[in-house]
C-alpha positions in Angstrom: -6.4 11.5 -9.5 -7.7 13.8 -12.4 -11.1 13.9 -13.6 -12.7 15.2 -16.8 -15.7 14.6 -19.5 -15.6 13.2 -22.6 -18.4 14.1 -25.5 -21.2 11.9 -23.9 -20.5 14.1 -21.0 -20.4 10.8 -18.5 -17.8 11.2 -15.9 -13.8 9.8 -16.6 -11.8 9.7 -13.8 -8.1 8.8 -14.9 -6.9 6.1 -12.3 -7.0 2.6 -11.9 -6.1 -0.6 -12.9 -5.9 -7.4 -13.0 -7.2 -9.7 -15.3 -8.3 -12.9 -16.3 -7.2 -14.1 -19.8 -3.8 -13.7 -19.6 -2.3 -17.1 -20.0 -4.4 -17.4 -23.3 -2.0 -15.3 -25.4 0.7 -15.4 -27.1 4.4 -16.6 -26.5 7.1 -14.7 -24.9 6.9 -11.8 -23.5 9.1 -9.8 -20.1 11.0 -11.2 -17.9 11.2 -13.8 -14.8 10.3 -11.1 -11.9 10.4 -13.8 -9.2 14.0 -14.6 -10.6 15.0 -10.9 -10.4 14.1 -11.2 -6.6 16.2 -14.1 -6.2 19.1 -12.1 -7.7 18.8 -9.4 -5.7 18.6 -7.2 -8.6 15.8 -5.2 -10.5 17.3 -6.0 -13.6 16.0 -7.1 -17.4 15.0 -10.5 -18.7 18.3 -10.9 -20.3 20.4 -9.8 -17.6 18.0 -12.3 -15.2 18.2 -15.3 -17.7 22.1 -15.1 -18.1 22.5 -14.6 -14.3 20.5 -16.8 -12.2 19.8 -20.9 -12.8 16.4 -22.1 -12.9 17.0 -23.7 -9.8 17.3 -20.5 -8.1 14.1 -18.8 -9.6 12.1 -22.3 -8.6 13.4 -21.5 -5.2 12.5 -18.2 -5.1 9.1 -18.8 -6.8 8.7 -21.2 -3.7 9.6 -18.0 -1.2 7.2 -16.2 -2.9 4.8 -18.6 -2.3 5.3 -19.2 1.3 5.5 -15.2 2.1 2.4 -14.1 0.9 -1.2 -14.4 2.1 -2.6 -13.9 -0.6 -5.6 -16.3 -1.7 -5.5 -17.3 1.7 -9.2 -15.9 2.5 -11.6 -18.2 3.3 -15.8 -18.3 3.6 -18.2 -20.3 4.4 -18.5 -22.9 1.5 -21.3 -23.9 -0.6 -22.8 -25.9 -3.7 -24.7 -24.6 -6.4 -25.4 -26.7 -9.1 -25.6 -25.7 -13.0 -28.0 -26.5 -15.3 -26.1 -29.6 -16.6 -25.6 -31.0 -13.0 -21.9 -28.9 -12.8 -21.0 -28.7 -9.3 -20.0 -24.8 -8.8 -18.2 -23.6 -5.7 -19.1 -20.8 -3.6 -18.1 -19.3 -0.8 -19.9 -16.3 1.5 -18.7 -13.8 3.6 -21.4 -12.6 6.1 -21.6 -9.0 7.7 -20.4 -9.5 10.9 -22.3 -7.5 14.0 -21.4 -3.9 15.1 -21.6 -2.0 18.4 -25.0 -3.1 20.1 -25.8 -6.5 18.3 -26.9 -4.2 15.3 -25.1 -5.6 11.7 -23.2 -3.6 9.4 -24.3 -1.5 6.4 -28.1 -2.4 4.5 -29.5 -1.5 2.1 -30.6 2.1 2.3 -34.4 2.8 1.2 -36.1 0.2 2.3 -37.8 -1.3 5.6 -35.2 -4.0 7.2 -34.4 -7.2 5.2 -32.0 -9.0 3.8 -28.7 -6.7 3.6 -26.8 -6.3 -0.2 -25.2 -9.4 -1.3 -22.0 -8.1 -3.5 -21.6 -10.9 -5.9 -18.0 -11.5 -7.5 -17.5 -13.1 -10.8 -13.9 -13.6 -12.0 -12.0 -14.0 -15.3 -10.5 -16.6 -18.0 -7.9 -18.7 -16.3 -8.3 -17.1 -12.7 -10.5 -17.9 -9.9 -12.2 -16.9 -6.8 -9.1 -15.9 -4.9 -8.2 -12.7 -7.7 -10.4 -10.9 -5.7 -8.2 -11.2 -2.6 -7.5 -7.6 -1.8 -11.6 -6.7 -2.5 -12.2 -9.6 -0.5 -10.1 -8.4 2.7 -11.1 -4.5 2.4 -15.1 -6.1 2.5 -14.9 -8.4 4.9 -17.4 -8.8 7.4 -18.6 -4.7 6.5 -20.6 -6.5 3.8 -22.1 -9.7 2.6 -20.2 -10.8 0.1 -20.3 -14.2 -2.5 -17.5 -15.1 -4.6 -17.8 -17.9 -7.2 -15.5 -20.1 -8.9 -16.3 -20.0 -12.4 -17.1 -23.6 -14.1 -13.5 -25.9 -15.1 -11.9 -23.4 -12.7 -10.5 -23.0 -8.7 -12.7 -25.5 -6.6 -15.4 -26.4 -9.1 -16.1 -29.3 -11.1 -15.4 -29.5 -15.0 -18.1 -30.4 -17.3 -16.2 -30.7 -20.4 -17.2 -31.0 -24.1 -17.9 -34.3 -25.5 -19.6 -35.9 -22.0 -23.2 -34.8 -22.6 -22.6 -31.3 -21.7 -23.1 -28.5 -23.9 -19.7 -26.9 -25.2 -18.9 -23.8 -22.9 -20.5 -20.5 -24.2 -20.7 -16.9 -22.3 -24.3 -17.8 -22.2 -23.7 -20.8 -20.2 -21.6 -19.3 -17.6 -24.2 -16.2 -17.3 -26.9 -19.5 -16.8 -24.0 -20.5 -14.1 -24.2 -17.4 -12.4 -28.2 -17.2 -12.1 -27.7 -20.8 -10.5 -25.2 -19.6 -8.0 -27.6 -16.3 -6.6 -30.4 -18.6 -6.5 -28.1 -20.5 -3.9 -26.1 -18.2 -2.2 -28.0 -15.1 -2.5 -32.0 -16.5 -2.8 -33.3 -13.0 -1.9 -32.2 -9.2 -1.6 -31.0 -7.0 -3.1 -27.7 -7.5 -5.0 -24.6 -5.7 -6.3 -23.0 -7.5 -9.3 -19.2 -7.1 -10.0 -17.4 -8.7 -12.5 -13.9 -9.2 -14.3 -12.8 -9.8 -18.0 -14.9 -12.9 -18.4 -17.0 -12.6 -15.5 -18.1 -9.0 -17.0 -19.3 -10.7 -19.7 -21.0 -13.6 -17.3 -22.7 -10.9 -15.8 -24.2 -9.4 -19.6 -25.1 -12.6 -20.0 -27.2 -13.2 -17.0 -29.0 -10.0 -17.6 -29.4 -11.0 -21.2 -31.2 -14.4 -19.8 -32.8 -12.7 -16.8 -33.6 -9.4 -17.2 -36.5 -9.2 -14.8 -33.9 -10.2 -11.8 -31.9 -7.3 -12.6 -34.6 -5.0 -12.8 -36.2 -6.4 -9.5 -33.3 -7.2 -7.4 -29.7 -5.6 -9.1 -28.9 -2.1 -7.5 -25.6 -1.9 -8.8 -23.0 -3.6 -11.2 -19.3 -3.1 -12.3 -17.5 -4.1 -15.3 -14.2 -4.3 -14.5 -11.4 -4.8 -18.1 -13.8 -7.1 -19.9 -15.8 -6.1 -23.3 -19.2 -6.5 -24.5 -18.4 -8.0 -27.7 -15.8 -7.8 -30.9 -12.6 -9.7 -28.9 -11.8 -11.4 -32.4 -10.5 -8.2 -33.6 -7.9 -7.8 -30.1 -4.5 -8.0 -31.5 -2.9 -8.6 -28.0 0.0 -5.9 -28.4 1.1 -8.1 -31.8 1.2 -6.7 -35.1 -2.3 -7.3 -36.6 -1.7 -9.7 -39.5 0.0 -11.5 -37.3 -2.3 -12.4 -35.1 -4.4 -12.8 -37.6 -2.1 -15.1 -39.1 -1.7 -16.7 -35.6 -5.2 -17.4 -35.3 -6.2 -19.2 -38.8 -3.0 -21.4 -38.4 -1.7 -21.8 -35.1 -4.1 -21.5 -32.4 -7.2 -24.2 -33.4 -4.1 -26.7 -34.1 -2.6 -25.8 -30.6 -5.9 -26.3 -28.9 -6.8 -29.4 -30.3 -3.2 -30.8 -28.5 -4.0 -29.3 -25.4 -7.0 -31.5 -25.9 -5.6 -34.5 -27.2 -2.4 -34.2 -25.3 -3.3 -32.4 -22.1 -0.5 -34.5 -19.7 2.1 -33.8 -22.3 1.3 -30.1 -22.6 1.2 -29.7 -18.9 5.0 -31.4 -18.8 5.6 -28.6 -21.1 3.7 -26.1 -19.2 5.8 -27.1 -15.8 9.3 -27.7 -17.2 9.0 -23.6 -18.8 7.4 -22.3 -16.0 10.0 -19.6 -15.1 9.3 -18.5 -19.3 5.8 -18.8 -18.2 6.3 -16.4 -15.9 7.8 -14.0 -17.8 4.8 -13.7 -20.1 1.9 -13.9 -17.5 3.4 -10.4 -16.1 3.6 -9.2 -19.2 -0.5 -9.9 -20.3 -1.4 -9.6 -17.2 0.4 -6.3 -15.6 0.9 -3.0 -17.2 3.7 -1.6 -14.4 7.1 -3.2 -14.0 7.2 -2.6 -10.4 4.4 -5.1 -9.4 5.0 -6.3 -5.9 6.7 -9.7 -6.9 4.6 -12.1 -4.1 2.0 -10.3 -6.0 2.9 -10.9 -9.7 3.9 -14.7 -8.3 0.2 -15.5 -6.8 -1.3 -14.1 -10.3 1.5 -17.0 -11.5 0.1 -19.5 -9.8 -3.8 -18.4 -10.2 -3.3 -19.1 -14.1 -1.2 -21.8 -14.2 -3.5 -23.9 -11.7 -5.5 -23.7 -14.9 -6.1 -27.2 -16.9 -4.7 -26.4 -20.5 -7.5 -28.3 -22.0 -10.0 -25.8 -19.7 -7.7 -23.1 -21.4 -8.3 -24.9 -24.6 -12.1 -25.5 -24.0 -13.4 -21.9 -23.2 -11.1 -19.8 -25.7 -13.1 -20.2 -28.6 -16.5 -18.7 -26.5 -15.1 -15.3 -26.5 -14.8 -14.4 -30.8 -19.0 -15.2 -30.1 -19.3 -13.4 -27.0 -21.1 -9.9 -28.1 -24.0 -8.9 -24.9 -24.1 -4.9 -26.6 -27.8 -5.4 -26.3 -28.1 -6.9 -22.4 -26.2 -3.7 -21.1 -29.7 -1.7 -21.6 -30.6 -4.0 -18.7 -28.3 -1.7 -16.3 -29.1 1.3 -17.8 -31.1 2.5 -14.8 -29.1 1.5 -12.0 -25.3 3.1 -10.7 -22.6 1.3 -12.8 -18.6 1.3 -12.9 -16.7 0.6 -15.8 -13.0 0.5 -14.8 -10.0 -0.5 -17.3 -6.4 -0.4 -17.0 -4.7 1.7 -19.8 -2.2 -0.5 -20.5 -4.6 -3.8 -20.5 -3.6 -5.9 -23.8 -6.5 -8.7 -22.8 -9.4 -6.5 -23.2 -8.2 -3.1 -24.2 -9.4 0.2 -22.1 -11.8 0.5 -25.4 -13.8 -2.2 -24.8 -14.9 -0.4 -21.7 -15.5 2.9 -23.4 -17.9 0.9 -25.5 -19.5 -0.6 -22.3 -19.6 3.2 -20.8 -21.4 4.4 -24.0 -24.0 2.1 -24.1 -24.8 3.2 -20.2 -24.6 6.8 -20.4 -24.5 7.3 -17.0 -21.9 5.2 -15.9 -19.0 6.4 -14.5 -16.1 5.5 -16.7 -12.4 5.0 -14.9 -9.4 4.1 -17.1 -6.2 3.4 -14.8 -3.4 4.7 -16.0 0.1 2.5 -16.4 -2.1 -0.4 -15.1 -2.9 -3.7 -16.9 -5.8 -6.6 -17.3 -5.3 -7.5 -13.3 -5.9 -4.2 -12.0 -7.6 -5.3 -9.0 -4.4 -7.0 -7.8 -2.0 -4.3 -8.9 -4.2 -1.1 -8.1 -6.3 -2.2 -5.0 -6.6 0.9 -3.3 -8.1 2.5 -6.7 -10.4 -0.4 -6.9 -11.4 -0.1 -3.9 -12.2 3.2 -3.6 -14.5 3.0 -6.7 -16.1 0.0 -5.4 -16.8 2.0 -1.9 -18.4 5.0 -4.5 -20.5 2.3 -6.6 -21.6 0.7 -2.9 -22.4 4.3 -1.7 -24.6 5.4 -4.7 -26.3 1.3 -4.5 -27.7 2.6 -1.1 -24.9 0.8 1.0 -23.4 1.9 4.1 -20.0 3.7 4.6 -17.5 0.3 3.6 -13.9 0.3 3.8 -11.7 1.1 0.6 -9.2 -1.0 1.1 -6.8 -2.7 3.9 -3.1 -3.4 3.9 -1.6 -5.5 1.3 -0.8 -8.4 3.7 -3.2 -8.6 5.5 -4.0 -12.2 7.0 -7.3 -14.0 6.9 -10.1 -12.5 9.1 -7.7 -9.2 9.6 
C-alpha cells in the first residue's frame, strides 16, 4: 500500500478495487473463465472456445455454483414500501451481544442509544448479495441494512407505463429514504454505496439534506460518479460509442422492451459469451477467483433485460455535483478501481474534489466490482471510515468462504 497527496492535498492511498453496471455495455469482450476451469487450464478465450464444448463450461458454471457460498448470507427480512406503493426488500443484520450481555461497537460521543446502522446500497444490474464479503466481515460486530434496489434481487418491479413514474436517480434516492425510515427509524447512520447506489445516496441527500446533517456520520462512494456518464466510452473508441449510442442502443432497448422473452432466449442460449464480457466490465484482474467471477455472472444475469432496458437511460441525467456539499462535514471514502471501465477512477476524483476532505483510494489493477475482487482492501477502508464515524474497533474482513453466520 503506497500513500501520497495530490494538489488539493486530500489523502490518496493507491489500493483497492466490484461493480454494478456491467452487463449494460457493450458486446464481446474476454474470455469464458468458468470454461477455463473446466479445462483445467488458465488459458485465453480462443484457446478455451476451440477446446471445451458448451456443455462442459454449463457444467462447470453449475460447479461453480454449487461450491461457493457466496450470496448465501441471510437477515432478518423486511418491507419498505416506495412512494408509488413498490414493495422494496430489506434485510438487517443486528449486533449480536459481547462478553457480559453488553452489545458490540456504538456510536462513540453520545449517551447510549440506538447503535450505527451501516446502510448498503448496490449497483445497476446487481443486488443485495454484492456486498457478500462486507456483509460477512460485519456481521453481528455491527448493525447493518442491505437493500435491494427497485426491479432488482427480491423486490417488486414498478415499471414504466403502469402509473408509475419512469425510473430516475431521484426516485431510487426517494427509495432509499423510504427504506431508513423502515429499517433504520432512528440513529445514527453510515451510508455506503456502489456505482448506482453512490448516486442513490447523492440523491437522498439532494431530497433530504436535513437527515444527513442530523443523522449521517459517515458515507462512502464506492466506483460510481456524480454526474457526466454520457461522455464514458466504456474502453471503446469514442466515436464509436458515440455512434453506438445514437443508432444502436434506444433501438436495442425498445426490444428488450417489446421482446423481453425472446431477448432472454437469447440472453440464456449465449450465456458462456455472456460470461466472457461480464468479467471483462466488471473485473480489472485476470486472476479473479472463478466461483467468484461466476456469482458476479449470475448477480447480473438474474437481471430482467427490460429492467436493464428501463433504468439505462436515468444515468446520461444523473448529475448530484451539488448534493455532495451535503457530506462535506462528515468522514467520507471515495474508493475506485483503476481499471474500472463502468465509472472510470475519475469520476471519483471529481467526487473527492468536491469533498476536500475525503480520503480518496484508487485500487490499482482492480475493476467496477472491487468489493468482490479486493475485499480485504475494502474492508479495511470501511473499518477506517467506521473508526473516524465514532464506531467501535470492527473486523476488516473474514475468509473468502466463509459460510452464513461464520
Amino acid at each position: 500500500m503506497s500513500e501520497g497527496g495530490d494538489s488539493t492535498g486530500k489523502q490518496v492511498t493507491a489500493v483497492a478495487g466490484v461493480g454494478a453496471a456491467a452487463w449494460r455495455r457493450g458486446a464481446g469482450v474476454a474470455g469464458a473463465a468458468v470454461g477455463v476451469v473446466a479445462a483445467g487450464a488458465a488459458a485465453g478465450v480462443a484457446l478455451e472456445r476451440l477446446t471445451v464444448g458448451r456443455g462442459m463450461r454449463r457444467k462447470a458454471r453449475l460447479a461453480l455454483d454449487a461450491a461457493g457460498p457466496y450470496g448465501t448470507l441471510r437477515g432478518t427480512p423486511g418491507i419498505a414500501v416506495a412512494e408509488d406503493g413498490t414493495e422494496l426488500h430489506y434485510e438487517v443484520d443486528e449486533v449480536e451481544p459481547a462478553e457480559g450481555g453488553r452489545r458490540g461497537p456504538r456510536f462513540f460521543g453520545r449517551r447510549p442509544g440506538p447503535p450505527v446502522t451501516v446502510v448498503f446500497s448496490h449497483g445497476y444490474c446487481l443486488n443485495q448479495d454484492s456486498w457478500h464479503f462486507q456483509r460477512a466481515a460485519l456481521r453481528g460486530a455491527v448493525r447493518t441494512v442491505f437493500w435491494d434496489q427497485r426491479s432488482h434481487g427480491r423486490s417488486a418491479c414498478a415499471r414504466s407505463g403502469e402509473g408509475t413514474e419512469d425510473v430516475s436517480i431521484d426516485l431510487l434516492g426517494r427509495d432509499l429514504k423510504a427504506v431508513i425510515d423502515a429499517a433504520a427509524p432512528e440513529g445514527p447512520l453510515v451510508l455506503v454505496g456502489h456505482s448506482m447506489g453512490g448516486m442513490t445516496t447523492m440523491a437522498l441527500a439532494a431530497h433530504h439534506p436535513r437527515l444527513i446533517a442530523e443523522r449521517v456520520v459517515g458515507a462512502a462512494f464506492i466506483g460510481t460518479s456524480s454526474g457526466r456518464l454520457s461522455e464514458v466510452t466504456f474502453g471503446l473508441p469514442a466515436a464509436g460509442m458515440n455512434l453506438m449510442r445514437r443508432a444502436v442502443l434506444p433501438g436495442a432497448f425498445k426490444l428488450m422492451v417489446a421482446q423481453t422473452e425472446l431477448i432472454e432466449r437469447g440472453r440464456r442460449a449465449t450465456a458462456d459469451l455472456f460470461a466472457g464480457i461480464i468479467k471483462r466490465y466488471s473485473f480489472g484482474s485476470k486472476d479473479v477467483d472463478p466461483a467468484v467471477a461466476r456469482f458476479a455472472e449470475r448477480l447480473i444475469e438474474a437481471t430482467p433485460v427490460d429492467v436493464v432496458a428501463a433504468f439505462y437511460p436515468a444515468f446520461d441525467a444523473h448529475d448530484k455535483v451539488a448534493a455532495l456539499a451535503a457530506f462535506d462535514h462528515l468522514p467520507v471514502l471515495v474508493l475506485a478501481g483503476e481499471k474500472d471501465l463502468i465509472t472510470p477512477s475519475g469520476h471519483s476524483e471529481v467526487i473527492a474534489g468536491a469533498l476536500p476532505d475525503a480520503e480518496l483510494v484508487i485500487v490499482p489493477g482492480a475493476g467496477h466490482l472491487v468489493m468482490l475482487e479486493q475485499p480485504a482492501t475494502v474492508g479495511a477502508h470501511l473499518a477506517g471510515l467506521l473508526a473516524a464515524a465514532g464506531v467501535g474497533e470492527v473486523p476488516q474482513e473474514r475468509p473468502a468462504g466463509a459460510q452464513p453466520g461464520a
